[in-house]
C-alpha positions in Angstrom: -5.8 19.7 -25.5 -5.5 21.0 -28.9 -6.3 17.1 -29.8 -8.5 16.3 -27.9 -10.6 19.9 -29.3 -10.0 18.5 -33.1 -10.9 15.2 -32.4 -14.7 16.1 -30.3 -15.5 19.4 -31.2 -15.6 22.5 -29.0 -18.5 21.5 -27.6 -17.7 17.7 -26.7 -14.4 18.7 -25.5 -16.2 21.1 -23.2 -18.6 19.1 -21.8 -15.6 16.8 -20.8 -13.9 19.6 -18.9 -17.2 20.3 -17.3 -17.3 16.8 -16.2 -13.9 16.3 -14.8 -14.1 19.3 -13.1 -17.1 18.5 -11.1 -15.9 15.2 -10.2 -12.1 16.3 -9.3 -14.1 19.6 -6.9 -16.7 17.6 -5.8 -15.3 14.0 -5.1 -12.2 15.0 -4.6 -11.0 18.4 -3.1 -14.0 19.9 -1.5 -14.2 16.8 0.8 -10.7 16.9 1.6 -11.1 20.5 2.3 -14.2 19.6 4.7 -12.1 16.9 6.2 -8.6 19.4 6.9 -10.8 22.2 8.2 -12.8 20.0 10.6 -9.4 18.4 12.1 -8.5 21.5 13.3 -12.0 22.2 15.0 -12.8 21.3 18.4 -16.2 19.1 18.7 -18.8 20.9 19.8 -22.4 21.0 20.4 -24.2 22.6 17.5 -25.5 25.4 19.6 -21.5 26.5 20.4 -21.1 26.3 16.6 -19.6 29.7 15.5 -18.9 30.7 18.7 -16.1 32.3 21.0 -14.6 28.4 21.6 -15.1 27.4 17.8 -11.3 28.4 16.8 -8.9 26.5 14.9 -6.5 24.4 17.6 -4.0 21.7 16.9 -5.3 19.7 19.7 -6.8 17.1 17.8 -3.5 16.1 15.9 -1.4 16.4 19.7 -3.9 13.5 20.4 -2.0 11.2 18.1 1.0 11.6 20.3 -0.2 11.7 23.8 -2.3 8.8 23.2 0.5 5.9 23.1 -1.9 3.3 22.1 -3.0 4.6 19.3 0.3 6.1 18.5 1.7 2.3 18.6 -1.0 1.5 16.3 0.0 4.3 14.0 3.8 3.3 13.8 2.4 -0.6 13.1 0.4 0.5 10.9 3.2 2.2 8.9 5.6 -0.6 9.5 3.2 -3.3 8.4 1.9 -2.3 5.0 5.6 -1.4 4.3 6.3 -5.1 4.6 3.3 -5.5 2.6 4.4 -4.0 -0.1 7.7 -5.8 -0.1 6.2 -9.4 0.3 3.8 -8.2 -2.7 6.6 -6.9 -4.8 8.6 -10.1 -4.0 5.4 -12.2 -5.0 4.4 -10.2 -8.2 7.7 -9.5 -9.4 8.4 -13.5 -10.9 4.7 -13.3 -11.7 5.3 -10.3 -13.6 8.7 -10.9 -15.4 7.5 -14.4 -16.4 4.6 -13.2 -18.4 6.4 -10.3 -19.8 9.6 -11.9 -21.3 9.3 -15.9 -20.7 5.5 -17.0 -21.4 4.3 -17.4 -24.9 2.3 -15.1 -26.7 -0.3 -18.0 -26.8 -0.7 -18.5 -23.3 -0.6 -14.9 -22.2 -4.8 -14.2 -22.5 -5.0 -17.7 -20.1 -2.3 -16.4 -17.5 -3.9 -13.3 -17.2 -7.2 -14.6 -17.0 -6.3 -16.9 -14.2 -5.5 -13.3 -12.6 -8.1 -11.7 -13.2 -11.1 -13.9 -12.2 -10.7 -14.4 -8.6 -11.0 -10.8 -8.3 -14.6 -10.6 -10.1 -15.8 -11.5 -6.6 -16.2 -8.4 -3.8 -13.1 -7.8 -1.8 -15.3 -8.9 1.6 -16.2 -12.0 -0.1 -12.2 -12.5 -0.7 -10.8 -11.6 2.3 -13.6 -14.0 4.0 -12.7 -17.0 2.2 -9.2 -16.5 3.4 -10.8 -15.9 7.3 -12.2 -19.5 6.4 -8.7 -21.0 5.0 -7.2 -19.3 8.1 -9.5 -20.2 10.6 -8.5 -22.7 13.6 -10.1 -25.8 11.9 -9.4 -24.5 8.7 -8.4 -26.1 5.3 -4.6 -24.8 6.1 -4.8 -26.2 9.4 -5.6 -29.7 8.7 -3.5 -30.2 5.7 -0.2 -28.5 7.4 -1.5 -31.1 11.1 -1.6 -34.0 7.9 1.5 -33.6 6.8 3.2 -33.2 10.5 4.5 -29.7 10.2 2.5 -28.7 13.4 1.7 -31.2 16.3 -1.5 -29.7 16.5 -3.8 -26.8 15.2 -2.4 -23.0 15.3 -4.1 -20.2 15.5 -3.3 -18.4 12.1 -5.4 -15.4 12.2 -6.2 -12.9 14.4 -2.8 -11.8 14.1 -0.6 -9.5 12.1 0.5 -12.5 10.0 -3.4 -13.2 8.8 -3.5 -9.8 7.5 -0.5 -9.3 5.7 -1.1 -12.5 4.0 -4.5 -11.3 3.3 -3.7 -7.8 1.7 -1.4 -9.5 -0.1 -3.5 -11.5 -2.2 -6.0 -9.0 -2.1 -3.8 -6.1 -3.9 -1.5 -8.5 -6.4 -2.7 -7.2 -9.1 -2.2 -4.0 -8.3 1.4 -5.0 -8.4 1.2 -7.3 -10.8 0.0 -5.2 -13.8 2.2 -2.0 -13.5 5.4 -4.2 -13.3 4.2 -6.1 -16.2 3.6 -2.9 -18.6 6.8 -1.6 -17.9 8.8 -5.0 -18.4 6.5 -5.6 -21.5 8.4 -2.9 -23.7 11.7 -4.4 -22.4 13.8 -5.3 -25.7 14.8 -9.5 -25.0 17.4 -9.2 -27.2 19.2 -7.2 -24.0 18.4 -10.0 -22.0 19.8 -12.4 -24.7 23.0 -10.4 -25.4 23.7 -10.6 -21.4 23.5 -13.6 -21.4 26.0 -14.5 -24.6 27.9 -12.5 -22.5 27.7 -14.5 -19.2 25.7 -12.7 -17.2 23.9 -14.8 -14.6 20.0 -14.1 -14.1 20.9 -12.5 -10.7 22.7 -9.7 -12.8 20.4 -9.8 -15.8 17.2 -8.7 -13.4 19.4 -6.1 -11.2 21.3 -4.4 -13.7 18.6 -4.5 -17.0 15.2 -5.8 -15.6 14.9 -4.1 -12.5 15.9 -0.2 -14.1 13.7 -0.6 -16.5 10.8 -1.6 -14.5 11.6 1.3 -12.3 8.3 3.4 -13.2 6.2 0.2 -13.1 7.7 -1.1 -9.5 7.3 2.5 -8.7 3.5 2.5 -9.5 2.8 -0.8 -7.8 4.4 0.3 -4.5 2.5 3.1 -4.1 -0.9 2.3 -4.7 -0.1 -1.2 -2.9 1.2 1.1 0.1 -1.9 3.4 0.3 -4.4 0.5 0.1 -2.6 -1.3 2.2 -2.4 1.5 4.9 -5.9 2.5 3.8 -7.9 -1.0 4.1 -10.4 -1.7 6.6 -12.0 -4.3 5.5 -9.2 -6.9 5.7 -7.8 -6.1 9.1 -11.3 -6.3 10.5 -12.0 -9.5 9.6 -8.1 -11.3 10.2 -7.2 -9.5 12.5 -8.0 -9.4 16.1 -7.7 -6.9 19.5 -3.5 -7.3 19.0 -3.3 -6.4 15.4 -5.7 -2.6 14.9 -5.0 -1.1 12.0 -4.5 2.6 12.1 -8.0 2.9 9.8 -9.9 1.0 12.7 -8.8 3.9 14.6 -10.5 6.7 12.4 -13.4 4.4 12.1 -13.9 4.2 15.6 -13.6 8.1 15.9 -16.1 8.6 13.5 -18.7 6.1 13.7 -18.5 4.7 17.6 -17.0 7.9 19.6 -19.1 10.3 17.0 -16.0 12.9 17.2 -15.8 13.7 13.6 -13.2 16.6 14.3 -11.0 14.1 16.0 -11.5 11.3 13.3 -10.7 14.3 10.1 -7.6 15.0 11.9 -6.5 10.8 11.9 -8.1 10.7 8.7 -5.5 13.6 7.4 -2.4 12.2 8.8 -3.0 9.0 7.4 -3.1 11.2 4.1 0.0 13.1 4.6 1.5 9.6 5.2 0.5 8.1 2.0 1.8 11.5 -0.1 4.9 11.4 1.6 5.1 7.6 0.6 4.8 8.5 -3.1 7.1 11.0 -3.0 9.6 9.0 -1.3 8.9 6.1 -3.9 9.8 9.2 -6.8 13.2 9.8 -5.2 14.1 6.0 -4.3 13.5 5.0 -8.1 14.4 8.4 -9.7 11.1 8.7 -11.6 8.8 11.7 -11.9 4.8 12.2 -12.2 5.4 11.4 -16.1 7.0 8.5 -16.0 4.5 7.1 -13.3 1.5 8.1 -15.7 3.1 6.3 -18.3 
């Protein structure tokens, strides 16, 4: 603070703190406290508003768990963008660790480049081309029929499998970056000196690469987790009736069955979900709230 004062002025600095507080209270808290208070509401009609049944009830979060079907979407949910997040890390990490310690400086702005571009273009726009590469007749159809892996056509999406493979392209750089700033300040002499001393690569990545990309790995797990859990876009388009995601759900509360108290309370277990997420990602890789700001 006292920096940030000697570098803009009293009044600067105060027009800052102006600014972020209006946008943490009113993006951020105030909705959220909107959202707990009207999950534990009943829906009413306006005109019982205020009234003798207009008490606070946990009936809308018991809903979760006398409903089995959405309760089994709930637990996929859960299950599923867990497995996204390790299919991402597996994906990002080689990615990550190549253009950290192995790529030349030279061909660094190029690599990340090839990264970054796809991702100028909306996420819909994304996740539809893969809907297209998916699809029955699809690219990925034809060329795996060409080369006699399947007899015939399969039917690729519509299925969990379309949109895992979907949220993982769609968040890699979310994983990609945060491993690759962490691995970035890695010495390579360490790497070097293991292996004068003949440790294999195996070794090299779990005993000196992996610890010290423990806040970056950290980082990209979480936010890969929450959008992953979070995303609506990409289950709605590959995926089908078999394969809801959890956010359908809320949608579906909120915009089709118009029960907003019912949707707030979804809504907010999905939330204590993700924040239990991070915290368990803080305690798996030993890190705390500074090291993941880093």
């Amino acid at each position: 603070m006292t920096e940030v004062l000697r570098r803009y002025g009293p009044v600067l600095t105060t027009v800052i703190l102006l600014a972020v507080a209006v946008w943490i209270v009113g993006l951020v808290v105030l909705p959220q406290v909107l959202m707990v208070d009207f999950s534990f509401r009943p829906m009413l009609p306006p005109a019982k508003l205020g009234g003798p049944e207009d008490v606070y009830t946990l009936k809308n979060y018991a809903t979760l768990w006398t409903n089995e079907v959405h309760r089994a979407i709930f637990v996929k949910t859960i299950w599923a963008s867990a497995l996204v997040t390790a299919v991402t890390f597996a994906v990002c990490y080689p990615i990550a660790f190549y253009m950290a310690q192995v790529a030349p400086r030279r061909r660094l702005p190029m690599l990340v480049l090839m990264l970054v571009v796809p991702f100028w273009i909306n996420e819909l726009l994304r996740t539809f081309a893969w809907y297209i590469i998916l699809a029955y007749a699809g690219p990925l159809n034809i060329l795996l029929v060409t080369l006699g892996i399947f007899a015939e056509p399969q039917r690729l999406s519509g299925g969990d499998a379309g949109v895992i493979v979907g949220m993982v392209y769609v968040y890699i750089l979310f994983m990609v970056f945060p491993i690759y700033n962490a691995l970035e300040s890695l010495d390579r002499h360490q790497i070097e000196a293991a292996r004068d001393l003949g440790a294999g690569w195996v070794r090299i990545h779990r005993r000196i690469a992996i610890p010290h990309a423990k806040p970056g790995i950290a980082v990209g797990c979480i936010m890969t987790f929450m959008l992953a859990a979070g995303s609506y876009a990409v289950p709605a388009l590959l995926g089908g009736p078999q394969s809801r995601w959890f956010t359908e759900v809320i949608y579906n509360w909120f915009f089709e069955g118009g029960n907003w108290n019912q949707g707030a309370a979804y809504a907010f277990i999905l939330l204590v979900l993700c924040v239990g997420f991070i915290l368990l990602m803080m305690k798996l890789f030993r890190v705390g709230l500074t090291d993941i700001a880093k």
